[in-house]
DOROLUM-841788 format. One line per field, with one value per residue (C-alpha): x, y, z; residue in three letters; residue number from 1. Coordinates in Angstrom, 1 decimal, padded with zeros to 4 digits. Example, Ala and Ser with C-alpha at 12.3 -4.5 7.8 and 13.67 -1.06 7.14 Angstrom:
2
x = c(012.3_013.7)
y = c(-004.5_-001.1)
z = c(007.8_007.1)
residuo = c(ALA_SER)
num = c(1_2)
// end
This chain:
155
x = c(-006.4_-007.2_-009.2_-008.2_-009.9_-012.7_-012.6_-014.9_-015.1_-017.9_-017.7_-015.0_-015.4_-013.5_-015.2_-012.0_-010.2_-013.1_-011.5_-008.4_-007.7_-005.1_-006.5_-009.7_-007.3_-005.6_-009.1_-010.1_-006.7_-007.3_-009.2_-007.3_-004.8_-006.2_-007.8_-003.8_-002.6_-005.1_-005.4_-002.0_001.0_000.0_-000.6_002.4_004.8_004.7_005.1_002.9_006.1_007.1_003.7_003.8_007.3_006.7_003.4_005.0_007.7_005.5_003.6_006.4_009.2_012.5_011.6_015.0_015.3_016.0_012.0_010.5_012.2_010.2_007.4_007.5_008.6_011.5_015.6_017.7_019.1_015.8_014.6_018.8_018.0_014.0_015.7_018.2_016.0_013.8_016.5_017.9_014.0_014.4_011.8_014.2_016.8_018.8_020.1_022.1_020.7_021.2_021.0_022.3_025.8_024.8_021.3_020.3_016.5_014.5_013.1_011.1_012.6_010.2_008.9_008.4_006.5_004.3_003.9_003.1_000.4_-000.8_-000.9_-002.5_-005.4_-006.1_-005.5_-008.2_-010.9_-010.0_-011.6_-014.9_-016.4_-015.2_-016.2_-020.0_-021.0_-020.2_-022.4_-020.3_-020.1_-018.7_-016.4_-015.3_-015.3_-013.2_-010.2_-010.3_-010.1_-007.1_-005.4_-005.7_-004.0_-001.9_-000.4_000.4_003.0_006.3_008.5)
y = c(008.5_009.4_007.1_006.6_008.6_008.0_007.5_009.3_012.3_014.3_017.6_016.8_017.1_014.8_015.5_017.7_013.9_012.1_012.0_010.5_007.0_006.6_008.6_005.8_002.9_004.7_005.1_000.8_000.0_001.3_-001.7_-004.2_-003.6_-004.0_-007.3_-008.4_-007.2_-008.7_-012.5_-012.3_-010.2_-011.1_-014.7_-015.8_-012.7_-012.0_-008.3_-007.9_-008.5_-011.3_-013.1_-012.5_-013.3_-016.7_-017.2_-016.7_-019.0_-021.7_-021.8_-020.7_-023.1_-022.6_-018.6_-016.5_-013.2_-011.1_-012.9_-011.8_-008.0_-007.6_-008.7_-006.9_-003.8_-003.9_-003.1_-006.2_-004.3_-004.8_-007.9_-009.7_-007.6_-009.7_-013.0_-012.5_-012.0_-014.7_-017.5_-015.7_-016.9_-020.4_-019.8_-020.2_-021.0_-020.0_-022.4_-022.4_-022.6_-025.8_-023.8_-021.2_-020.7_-017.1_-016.8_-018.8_-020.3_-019.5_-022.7_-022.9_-025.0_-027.1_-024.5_-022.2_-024.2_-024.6_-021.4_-020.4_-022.5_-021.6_-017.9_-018.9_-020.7_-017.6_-015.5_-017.0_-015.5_-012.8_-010.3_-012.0_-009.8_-006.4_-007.6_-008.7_-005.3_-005.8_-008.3_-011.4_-009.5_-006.4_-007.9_-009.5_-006.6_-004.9_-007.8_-007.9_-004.0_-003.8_-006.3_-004.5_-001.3_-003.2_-004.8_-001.6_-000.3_000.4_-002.1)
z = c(005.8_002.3_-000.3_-003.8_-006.4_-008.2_-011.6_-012.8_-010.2_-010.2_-011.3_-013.4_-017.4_-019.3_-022.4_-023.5_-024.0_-025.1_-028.6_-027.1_-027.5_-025.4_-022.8_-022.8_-022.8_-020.1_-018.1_-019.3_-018.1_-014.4_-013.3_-015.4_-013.6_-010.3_-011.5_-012.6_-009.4_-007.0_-009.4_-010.9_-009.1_-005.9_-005.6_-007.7_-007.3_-011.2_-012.4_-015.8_-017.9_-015.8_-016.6_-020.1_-021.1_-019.3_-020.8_-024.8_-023.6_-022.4_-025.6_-028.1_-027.4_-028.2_-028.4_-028.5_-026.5_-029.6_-030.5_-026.9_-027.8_-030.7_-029.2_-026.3_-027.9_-025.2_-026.0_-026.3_-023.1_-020.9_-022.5_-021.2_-017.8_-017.1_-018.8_-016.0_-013.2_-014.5_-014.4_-010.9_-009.3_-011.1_-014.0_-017.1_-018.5_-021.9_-023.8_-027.1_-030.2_-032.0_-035.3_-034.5_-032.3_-032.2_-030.0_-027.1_-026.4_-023.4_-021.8_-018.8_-016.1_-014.2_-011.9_-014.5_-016.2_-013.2_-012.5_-016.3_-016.2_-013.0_-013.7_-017.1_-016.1_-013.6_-016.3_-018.9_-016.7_-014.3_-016.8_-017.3_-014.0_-015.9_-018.9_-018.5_-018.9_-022.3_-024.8_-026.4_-029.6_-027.9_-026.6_-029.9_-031.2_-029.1_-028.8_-032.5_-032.8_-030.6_-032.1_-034.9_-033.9_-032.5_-035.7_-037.0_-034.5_-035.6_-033.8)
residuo = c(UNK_UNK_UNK_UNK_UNK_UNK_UNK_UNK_UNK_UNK_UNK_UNK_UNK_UNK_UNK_UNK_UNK_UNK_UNK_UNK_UNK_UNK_UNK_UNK_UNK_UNK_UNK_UNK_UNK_UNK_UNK_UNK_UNK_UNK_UNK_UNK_UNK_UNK_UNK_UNK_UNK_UNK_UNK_UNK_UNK_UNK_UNK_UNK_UNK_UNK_UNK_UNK_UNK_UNK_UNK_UNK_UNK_UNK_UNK_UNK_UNK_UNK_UNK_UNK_UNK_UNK_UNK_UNK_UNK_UNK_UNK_UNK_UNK_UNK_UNK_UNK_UNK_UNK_UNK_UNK_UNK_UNK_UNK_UNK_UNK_UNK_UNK_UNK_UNK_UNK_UNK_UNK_UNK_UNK_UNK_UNK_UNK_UNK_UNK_UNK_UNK_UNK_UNK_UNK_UNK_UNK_UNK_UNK_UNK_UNK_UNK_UNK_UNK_UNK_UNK_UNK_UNK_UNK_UNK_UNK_UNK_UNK_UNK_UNK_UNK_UNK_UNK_UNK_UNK_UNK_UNK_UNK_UNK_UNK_UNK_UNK_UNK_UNK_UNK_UNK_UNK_UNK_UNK_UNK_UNK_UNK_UNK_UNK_UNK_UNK_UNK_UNK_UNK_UNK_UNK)
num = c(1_2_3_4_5_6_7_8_9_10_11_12_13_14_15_16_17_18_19_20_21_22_23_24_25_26_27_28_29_30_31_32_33_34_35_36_37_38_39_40_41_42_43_44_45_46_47_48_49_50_51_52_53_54_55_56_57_58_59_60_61_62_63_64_65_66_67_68_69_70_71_72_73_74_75_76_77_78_79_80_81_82_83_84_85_86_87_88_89_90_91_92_93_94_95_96_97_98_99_100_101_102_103_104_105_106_107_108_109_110_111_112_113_114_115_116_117_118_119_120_121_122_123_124_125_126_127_128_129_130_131_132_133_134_135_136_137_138_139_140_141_142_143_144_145_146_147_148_149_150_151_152_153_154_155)
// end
């Protein structure tokens, strides 16, 4: 029976990466995603894309696929292949634009829609146990310097 590692192990020195940002969000993002997985993935069967894509489509109606690419930073390819698995469990459907002939709308069906804003509500504070070892201005701080970075990617 073995145990999962510790993070930080002892006697190992990660000061060689210290200077690495992705290599910290790499570290912050370990028990994120045990948070997701435990409040998230496992009660309502959502994979972190899953959750996400229906969350922008509950509050960005009438979103296209070509719109939840860019986001997403996924290939038209990928974003056709979740849409498809999505309206195969029941959680959307695409519909044609009125505006345009040419793309199609993502709309939650009723159980989406349930299930978005089930996983939602979770969502607005399964961090808050990771995060109280951080002030309310840290924390602030932090979103708001993520989001930053995050507006300058190359899409």
């Amino acid at each position: 029976m073995s145990s999962a590692p510790e993070p930080h192990a002892p006697g190992v020195d990660q000061t060689c990466l210290a200077h690495l940002l992705g290599y910290q969000l790499a570290q912050a993002d370990i028990p994120l995603k045990k948070i997701f997985f435990k409040r998230i993935a496992e009660p309502f069967g959502l994979r972190p894309v899953e959750f996400t894509t229906l969350v922008l489509v509950k509050f960005n109606p009438g979103i296209n696929g070509k719109q939840l690419a860019q986001t997403l930073a996924v290939t038209a390819a990928n974003i056709t292949l979740m849409l498809d698995k999505l309206s195969e469990k029941g959680l959307l459907a695409r519909v044609r634009s009125e505006t345009d002939r040419r793309a199609q709308n993502v709309h939650l069906t009723a159980a989406g829609e349930v299930l978005a804003a089930k996983a939602h509500e979770v969502s607005l504070t399964m961090e808050q146990d990771l995060l109280r070892h951080l002030s309310a201005g840290e924390r602030v701080m932090l979103l708001e310097l993520l989001q930053k970075l995050a507006k300058h990617r190359r899409v």
